[in-house]
C-alpha positions as MATLAB code, in Angstrom:
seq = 'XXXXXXXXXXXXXXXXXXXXXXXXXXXXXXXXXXXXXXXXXXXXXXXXXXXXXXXXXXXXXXXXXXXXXXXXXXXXXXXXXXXXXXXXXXXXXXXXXXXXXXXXXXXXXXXXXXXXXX';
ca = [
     -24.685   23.348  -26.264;
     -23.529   25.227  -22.956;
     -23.746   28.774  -23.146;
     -20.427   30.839  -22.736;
     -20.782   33.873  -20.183;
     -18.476   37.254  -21.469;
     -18.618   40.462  -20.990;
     -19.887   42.939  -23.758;
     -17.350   45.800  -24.703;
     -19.320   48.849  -23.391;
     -22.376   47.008  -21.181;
     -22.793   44.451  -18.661;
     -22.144   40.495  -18.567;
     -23.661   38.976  -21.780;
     -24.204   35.743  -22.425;
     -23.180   33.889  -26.081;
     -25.612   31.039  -26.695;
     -24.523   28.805  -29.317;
     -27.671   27.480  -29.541;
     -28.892   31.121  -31.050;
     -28.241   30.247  -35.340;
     -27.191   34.240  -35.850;
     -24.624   34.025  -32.852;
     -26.039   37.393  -31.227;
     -25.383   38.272  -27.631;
     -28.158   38.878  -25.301;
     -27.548   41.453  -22.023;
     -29.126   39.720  -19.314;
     -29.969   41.909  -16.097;
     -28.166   41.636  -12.575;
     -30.756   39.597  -11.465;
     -30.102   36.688  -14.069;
     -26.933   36.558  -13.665;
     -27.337   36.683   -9.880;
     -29.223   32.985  -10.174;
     -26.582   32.036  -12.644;
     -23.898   32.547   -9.752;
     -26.470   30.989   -7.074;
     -26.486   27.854   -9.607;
     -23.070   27.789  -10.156;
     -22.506   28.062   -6.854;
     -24.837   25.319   -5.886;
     -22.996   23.274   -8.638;
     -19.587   23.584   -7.381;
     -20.443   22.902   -3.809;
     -21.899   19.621   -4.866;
     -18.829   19.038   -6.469;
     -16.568   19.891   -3.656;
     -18.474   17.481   -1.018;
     -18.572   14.930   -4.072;
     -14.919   15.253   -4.414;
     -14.171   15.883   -0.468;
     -16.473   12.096    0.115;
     -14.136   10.600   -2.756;
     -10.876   11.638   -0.779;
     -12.435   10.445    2.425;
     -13.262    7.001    0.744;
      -9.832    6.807   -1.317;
      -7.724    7.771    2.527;
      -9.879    4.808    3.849;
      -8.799    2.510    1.176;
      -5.408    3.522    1.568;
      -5.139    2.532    5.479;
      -6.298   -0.477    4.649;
      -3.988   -1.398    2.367;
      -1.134    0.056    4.762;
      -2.680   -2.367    7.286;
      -2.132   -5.162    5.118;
       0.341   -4.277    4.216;
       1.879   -4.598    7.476;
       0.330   -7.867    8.447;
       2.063   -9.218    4.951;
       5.382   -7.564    6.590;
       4.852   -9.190    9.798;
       4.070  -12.256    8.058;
       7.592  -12.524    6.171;
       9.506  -11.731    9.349;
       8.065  -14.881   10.826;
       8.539  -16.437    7.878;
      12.048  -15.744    7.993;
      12.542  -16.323   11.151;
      11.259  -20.583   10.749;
      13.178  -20.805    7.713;
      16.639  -19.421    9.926;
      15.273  -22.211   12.626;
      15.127  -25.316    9.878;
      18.257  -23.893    8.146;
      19.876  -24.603   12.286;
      18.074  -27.722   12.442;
      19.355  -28.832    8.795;
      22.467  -27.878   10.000;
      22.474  -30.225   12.922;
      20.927  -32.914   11.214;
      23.777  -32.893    8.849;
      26.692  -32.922   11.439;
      24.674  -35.595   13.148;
      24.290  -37.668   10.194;
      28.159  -37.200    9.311;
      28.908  -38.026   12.759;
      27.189  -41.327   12.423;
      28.521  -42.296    9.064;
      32.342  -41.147   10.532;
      31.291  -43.664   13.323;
      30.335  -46.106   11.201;
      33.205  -46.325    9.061;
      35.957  -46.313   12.020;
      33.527  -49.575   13.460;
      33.920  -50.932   10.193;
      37.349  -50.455    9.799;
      37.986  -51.837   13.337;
      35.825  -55.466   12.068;
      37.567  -55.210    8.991;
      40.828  -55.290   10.979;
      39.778  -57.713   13.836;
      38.878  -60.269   10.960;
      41.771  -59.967    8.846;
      43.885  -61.184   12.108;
      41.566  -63.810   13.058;
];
């Protein structure tokens, strides 16, 4: 179990250890505690570059996912734009085809017409 650092009413920092079965405190001198802060310091730095490389790694990730992000954007704007070109071509194709089939009707109409007289 971890031991739990408090002060002791009327002496210096004490340490609880929970691993001790009567739960008595023990005064430690300056110098212990001194290497308890140098450890705990050491500790948290560690964890601070740990956490600093995992920010560094997670920004990384993040540009490129804005960079595809963007290419996918760029990618549906052309998109777009063919389908807008083939909607104009449909478009024509259509009045083209009408125009024909208008064509052919009045032609038919006119043999229809010519034949009746003849």
């Amino acid at each position: 179990m971890k031991a739990q650092v408090a002060p002791v009413l009327g002496q210096g920092p004490a340490v609880a250890l929970a691993a001790v079965r009567r739960g008595r405190q023990v005064t430690l001198p300056a110098l212990a505690l001194a290497a308890i802060d140098d450890h705990l310091d050491a500790r948290l730095v560690e964890e601070n570059e740990a956490l600093q490389q995992r920010v560094r790694s997670a920004e990384a990730h993040s540009l490129q996912v804005t960079e595809m992000v963007h290419e996918l954007e760029r990618e549906i704007t052309r998109l777009r734009g063919e389908l807008d070109d083939f909607k104009i071509q449909r478009g024509q194709v259509v009045e083209a085809v009408q125009s024909w089939v208008g064509e052919m009707g009045r032609l038919t109409n006119e043999l229809l017409a010519r034949t009746k007289r003849h």
